[in-house]
Every structure is written in structure tokens, then in C-alpha cells.
N, CA, C and O atoms as a GROMACS GRO file, in nm:
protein
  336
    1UNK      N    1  -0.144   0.998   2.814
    1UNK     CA    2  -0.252   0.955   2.727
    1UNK      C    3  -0.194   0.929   2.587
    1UNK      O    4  -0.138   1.020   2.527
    2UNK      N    5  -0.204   0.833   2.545
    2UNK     CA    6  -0.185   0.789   2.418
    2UNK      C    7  -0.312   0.798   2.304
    2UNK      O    8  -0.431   0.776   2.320
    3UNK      N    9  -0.253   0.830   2.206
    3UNK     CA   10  -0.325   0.854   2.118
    3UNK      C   11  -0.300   0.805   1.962
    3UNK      O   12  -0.190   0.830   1.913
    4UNK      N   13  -0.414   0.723   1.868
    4UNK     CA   14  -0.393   0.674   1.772
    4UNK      C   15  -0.443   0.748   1.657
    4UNK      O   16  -0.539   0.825   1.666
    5UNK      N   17  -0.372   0.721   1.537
    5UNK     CA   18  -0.445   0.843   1.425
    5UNK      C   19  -0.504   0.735   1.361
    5UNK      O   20  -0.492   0.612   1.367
    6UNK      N   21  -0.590   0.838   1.278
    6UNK     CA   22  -0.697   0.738   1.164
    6UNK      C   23  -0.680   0.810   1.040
    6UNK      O   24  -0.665   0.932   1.039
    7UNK      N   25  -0.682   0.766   0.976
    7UNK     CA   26  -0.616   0.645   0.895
    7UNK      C   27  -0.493   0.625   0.950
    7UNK      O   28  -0.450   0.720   1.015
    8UNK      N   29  -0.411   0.508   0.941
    8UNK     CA   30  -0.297   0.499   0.967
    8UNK      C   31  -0.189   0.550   0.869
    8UNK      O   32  -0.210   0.500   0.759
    9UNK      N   33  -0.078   0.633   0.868
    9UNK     CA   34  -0.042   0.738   0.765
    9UNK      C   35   0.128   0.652   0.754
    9UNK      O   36   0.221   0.716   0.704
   10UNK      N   37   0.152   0.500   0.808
   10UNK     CA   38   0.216   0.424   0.764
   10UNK      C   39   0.162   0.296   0.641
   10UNK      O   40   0.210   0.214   0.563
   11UNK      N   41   0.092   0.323   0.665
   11UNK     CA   42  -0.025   0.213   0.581
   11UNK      C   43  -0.072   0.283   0.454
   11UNK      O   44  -0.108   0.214   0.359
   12UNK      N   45  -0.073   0.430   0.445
   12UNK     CA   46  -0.131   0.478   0.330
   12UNK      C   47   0.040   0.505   0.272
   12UNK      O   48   0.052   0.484   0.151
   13UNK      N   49   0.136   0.538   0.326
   13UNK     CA   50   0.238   0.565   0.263
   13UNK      C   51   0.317   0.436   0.216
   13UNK      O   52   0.394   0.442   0.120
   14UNK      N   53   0.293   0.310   0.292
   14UNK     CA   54   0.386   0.172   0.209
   14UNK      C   55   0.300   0.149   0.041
   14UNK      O   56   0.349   0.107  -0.064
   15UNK      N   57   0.153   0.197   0.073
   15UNK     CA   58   0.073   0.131  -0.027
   15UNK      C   59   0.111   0.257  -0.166
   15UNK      O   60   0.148   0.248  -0.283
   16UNK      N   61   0.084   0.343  -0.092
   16UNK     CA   62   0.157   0.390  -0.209
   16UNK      C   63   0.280   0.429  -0.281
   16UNK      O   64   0.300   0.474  -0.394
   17UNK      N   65   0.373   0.392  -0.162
   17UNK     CA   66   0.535   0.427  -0.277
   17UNK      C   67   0.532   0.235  -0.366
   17UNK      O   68   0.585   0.207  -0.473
   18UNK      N   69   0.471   0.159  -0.296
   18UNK     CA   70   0.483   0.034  -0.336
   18UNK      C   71   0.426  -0.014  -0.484
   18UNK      O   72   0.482  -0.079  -0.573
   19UNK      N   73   0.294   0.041  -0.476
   19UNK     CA   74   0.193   0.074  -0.584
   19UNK      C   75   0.259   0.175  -0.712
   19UNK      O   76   0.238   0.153  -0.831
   20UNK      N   77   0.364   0.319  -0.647
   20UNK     CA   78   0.408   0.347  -0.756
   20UNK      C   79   0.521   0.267  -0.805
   20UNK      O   80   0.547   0.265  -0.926
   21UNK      N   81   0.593   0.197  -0.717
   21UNK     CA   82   0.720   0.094  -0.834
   21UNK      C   83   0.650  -0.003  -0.874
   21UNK      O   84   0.697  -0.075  -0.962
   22UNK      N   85   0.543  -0.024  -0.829
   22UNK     CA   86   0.478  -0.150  -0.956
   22UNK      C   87   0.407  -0.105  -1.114
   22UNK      O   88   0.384  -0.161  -1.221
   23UNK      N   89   0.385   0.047  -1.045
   23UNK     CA   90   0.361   0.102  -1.211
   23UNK      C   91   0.485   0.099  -1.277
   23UNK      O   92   0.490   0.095  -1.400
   24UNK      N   93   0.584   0.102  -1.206
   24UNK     CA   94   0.699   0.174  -1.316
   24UNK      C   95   0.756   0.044  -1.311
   24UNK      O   96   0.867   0.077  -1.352
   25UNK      N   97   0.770  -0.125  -1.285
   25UNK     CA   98   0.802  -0.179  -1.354
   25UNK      C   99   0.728  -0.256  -1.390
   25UNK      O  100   0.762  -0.372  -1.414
   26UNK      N  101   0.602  -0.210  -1.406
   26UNK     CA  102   0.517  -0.343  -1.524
   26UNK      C  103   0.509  -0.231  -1.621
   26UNK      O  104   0.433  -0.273  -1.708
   27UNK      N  105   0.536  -0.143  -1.645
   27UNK     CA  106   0.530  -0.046  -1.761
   27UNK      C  107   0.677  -0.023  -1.821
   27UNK      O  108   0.689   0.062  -1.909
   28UNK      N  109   0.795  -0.098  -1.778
   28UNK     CA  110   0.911  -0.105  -1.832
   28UNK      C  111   0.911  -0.281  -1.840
   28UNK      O  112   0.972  -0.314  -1.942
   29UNK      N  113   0.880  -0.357  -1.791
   29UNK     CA  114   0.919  -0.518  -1.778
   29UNK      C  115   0.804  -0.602  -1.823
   29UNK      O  116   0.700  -0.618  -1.759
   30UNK      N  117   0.841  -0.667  -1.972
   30UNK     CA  118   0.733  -0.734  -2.010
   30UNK      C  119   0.670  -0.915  -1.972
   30UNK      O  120   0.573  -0.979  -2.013
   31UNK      N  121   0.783  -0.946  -1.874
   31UNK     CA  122   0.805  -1.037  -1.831
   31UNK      C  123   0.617  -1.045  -1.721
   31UNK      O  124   0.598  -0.964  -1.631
   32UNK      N  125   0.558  -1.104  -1.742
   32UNK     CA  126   0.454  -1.094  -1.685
   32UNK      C  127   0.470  -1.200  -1.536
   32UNK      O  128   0.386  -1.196  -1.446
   33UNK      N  129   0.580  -1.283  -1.532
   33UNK     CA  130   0.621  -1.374  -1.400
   33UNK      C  131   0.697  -1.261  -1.302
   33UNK      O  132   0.710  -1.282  -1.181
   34UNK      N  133   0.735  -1.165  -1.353
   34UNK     CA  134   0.807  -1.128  -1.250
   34UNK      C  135   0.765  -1.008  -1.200
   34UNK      O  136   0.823  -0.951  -1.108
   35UNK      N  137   0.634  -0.953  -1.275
   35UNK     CA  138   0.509  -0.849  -1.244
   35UNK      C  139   0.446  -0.957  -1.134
   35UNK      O  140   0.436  -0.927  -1.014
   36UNK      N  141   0.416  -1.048  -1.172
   36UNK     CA  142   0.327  -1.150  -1.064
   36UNK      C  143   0.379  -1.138  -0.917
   36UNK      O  144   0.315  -1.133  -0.812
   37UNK      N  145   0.545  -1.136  -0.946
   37UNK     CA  146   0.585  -1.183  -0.799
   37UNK      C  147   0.632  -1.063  -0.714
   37UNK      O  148   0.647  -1.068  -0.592
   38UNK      N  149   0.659  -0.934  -0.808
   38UNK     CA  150   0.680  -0.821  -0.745
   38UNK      C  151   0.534  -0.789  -0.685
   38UNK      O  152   0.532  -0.736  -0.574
   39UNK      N  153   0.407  -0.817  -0.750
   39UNK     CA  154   0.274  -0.764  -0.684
   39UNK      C  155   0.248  -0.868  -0.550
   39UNK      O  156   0.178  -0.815  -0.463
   40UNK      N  157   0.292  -1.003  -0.522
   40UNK     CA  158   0.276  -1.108  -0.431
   40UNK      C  159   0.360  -1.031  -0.332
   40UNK      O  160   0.317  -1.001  -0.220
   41UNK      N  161   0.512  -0.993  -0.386
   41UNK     CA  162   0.638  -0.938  -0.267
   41UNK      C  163   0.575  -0.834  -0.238
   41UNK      O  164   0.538  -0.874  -0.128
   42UNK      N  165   0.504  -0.673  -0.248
   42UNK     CA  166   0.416  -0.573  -0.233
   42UNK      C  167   0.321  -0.605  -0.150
   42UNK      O  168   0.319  -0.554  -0.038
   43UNK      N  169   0.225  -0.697  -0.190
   43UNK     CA  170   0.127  -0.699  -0.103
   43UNK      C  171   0.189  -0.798   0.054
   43UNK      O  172   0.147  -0.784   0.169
   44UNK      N  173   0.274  -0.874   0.018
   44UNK     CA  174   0.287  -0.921   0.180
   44UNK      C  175   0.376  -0.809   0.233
   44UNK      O  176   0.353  -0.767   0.346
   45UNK      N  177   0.496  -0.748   0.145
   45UNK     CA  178   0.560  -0.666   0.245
   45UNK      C  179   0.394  -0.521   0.328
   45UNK      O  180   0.389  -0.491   0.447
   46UNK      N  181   0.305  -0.472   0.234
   46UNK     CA  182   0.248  -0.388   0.265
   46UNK      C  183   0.134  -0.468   0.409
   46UNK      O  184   0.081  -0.403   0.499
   47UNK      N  185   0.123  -0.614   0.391
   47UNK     CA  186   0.050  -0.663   0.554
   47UNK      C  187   0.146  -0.666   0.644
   47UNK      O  188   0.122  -0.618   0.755
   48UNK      N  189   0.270  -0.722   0.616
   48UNK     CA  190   0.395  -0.692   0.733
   48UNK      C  191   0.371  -0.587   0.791
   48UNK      O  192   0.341  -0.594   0.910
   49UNK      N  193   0.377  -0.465   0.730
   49UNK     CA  194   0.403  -0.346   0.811
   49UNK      C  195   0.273  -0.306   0.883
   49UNK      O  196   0.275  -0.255   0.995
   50UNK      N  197   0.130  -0.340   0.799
   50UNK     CA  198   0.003  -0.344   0.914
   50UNK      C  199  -0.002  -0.390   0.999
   50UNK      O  200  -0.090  -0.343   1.071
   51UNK      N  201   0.080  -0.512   1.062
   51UNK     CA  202   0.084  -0.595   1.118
   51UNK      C  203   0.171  -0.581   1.214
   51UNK      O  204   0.149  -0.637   1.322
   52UNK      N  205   0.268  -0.516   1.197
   52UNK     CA  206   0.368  -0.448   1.314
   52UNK      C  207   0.314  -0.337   1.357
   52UNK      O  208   0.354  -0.299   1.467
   53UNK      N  209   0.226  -0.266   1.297
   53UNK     CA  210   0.206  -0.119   1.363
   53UNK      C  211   0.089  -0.195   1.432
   53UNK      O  212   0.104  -0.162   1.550
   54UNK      N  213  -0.052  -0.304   1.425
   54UNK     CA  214  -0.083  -0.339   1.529
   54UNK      C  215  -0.032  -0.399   1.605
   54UNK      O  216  -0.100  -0.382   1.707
   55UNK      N  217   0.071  -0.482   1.635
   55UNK     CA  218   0.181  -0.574   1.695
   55UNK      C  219   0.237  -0.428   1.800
   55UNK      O  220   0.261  -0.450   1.918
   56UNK      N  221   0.245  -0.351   1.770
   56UNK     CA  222   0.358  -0.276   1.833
   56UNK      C  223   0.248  -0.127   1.929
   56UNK      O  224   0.271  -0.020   1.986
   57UNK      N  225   0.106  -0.231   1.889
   57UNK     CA  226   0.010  -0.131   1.970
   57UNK      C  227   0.026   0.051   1.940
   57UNK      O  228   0.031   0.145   2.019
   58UNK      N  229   0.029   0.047   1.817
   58UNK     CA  230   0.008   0.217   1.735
   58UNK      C  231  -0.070   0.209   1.679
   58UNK      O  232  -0.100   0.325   1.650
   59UNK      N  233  -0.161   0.121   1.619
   59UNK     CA  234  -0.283   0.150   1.553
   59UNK      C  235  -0.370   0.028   1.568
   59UNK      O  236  -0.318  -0.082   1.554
   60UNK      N  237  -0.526   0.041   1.604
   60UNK     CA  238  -0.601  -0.030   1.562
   60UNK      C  239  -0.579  -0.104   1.425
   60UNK      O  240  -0.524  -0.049   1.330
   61UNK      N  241  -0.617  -0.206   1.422
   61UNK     CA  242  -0.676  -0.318   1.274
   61UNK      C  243  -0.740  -0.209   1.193
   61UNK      O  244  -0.704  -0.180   1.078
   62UNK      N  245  -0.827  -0.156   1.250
   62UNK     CA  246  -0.947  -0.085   1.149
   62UNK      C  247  -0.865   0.074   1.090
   62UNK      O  248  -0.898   0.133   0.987
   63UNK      N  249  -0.751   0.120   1.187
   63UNK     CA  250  -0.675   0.221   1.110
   63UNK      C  251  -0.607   0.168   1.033
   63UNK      O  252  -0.567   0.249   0.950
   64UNK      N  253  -0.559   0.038   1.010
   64UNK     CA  254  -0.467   0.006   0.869
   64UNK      C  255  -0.534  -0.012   0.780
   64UNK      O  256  -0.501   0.016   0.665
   65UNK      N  257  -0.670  -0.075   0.819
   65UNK     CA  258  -0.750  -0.123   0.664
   65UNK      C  259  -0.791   0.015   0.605
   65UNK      O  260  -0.801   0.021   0.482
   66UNK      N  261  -0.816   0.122   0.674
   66UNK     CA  262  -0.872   0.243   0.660
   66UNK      C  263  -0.734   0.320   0.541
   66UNK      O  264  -0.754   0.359   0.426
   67UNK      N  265  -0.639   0.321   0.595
   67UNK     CA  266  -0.511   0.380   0.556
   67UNK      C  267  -0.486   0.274   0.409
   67UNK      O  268  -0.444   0.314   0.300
   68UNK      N  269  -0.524   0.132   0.444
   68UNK     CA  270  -0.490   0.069   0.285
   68UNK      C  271  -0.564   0.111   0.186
   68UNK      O  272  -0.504   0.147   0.084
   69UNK      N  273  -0.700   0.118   0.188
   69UNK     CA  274  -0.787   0.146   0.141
   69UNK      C  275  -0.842   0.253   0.119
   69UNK      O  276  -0.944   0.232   0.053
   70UNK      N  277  -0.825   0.381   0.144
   70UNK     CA  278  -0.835   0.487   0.120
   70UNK      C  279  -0.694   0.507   0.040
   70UNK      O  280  -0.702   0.614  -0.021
   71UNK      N  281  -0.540   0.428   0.012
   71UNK     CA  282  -0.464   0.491  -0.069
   71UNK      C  283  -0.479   0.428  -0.163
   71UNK      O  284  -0.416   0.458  -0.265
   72UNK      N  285  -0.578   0.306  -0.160
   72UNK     CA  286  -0.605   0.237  -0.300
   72UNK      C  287  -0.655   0.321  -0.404
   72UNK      O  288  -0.618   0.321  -0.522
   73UNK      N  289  -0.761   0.405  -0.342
   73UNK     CA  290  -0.857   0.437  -0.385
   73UNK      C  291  -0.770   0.562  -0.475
   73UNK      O  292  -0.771   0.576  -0.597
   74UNK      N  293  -0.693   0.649  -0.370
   74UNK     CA  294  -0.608   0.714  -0.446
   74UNK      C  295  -0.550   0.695  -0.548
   74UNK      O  296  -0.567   0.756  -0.653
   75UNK      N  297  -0.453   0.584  -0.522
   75UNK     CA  298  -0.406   0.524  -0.648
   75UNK      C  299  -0.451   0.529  -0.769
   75UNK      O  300  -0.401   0.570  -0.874
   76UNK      N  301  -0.627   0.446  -0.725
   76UNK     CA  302  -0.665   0.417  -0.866
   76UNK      C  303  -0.687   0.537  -0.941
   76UNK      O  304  -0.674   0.540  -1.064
   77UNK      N  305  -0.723   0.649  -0.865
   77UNK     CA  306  -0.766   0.775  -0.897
   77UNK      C  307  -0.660   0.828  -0.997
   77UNK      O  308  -0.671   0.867  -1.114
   78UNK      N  309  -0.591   0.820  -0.943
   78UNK     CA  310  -0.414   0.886  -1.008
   78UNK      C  311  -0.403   0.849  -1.124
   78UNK      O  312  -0.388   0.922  -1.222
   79UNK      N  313  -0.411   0.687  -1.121
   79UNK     CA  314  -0.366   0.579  -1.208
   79UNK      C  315  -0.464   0.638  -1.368
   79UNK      O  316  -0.415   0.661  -1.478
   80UNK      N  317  -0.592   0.646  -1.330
   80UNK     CA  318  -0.684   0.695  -1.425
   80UNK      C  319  -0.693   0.829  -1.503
   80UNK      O  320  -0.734   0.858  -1.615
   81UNK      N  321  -0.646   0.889  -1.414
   81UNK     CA  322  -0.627   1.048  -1.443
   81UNK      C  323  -0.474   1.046  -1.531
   81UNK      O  324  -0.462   1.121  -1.628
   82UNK      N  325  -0.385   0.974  -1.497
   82UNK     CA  326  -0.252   0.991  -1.555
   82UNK      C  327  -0.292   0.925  -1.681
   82UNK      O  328  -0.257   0.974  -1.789
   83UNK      N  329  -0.360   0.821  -1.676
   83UNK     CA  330  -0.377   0.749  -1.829
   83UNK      C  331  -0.445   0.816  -1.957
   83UNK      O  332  -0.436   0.786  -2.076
   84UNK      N  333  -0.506   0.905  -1.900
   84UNK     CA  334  -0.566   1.032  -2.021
   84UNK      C  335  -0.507   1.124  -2.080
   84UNK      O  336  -0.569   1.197  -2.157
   0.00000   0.00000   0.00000
């Protein structure tokens, strides 16, 4: 018997080590073109990997969006709390 987890706990962990190097270089790099393209390179590398873990039959669609979106949420949480 196979069994899938919910949230997907590859999906909450790309989004967020990914999410933290984009804090730490748009908060060192004032170059606002190359913030643009590190957040474009982030978000496709972070659907790649949703996309293989359904490709590779380990998680439902609805456990990655669950796992993206619940570490967003974290994020932002963090993001807000650290800024005070």
C-alpha cells in the first residue's frame, strides 16, 4: 500500500529555502533586473519540482499546491514578523 502525505513536504521545503535566498539577495543587490530574474528562475525551478513529484506519482496536484501555499503563507508570516 502506498501512501501520499499532505502537504507535500518537498514543495513546502523548495519554496522556502528558495524564498529565503531571494530575501537575502534583493536585500544585498540593488540591481532590480537581476531580482526580476532570480524570482522568474525560483518560481519555475519551485513548479519543476511540483511537477516531478506528480510525474513520478508521490503526490497528488492538490498536495503540491497545498505544500506551496501553506509555505507562502509562512513566509509571509516570517517575512513580517522579522521586519519589526
Amino acid at each position: 500500500m502506498e501512501v501520499f502525505s499532505y502537504p507535500s513536504g518537498h514543495a513546502m521545503l523548495i519554496v522556502s529555502l528558495l524564498f529565503s535566498i531571494y530575501y537575502t539577495i534583493t536585500k544585498s543587490e540593488k540591481n532590480h533586473k537581476i531580482n526580476y530574474i532570480y524570482l522568474l528562475l525560483s518560481f519555475s525551478f519551485s513548479l519543476f519540482i511540483g511537477f516531478t513529484r506528480v510525474y513520478l506519482e508521490k503526490h497528488y496536484f492538490t498536495d503540491i499546491l497545498a505544500g506551496i501555499y501553506s509555505q507562502r503563507f509562512n513566509d509571509i508570516y516570517f517575512y513580517i514578523v522579522w521586519s519589526f
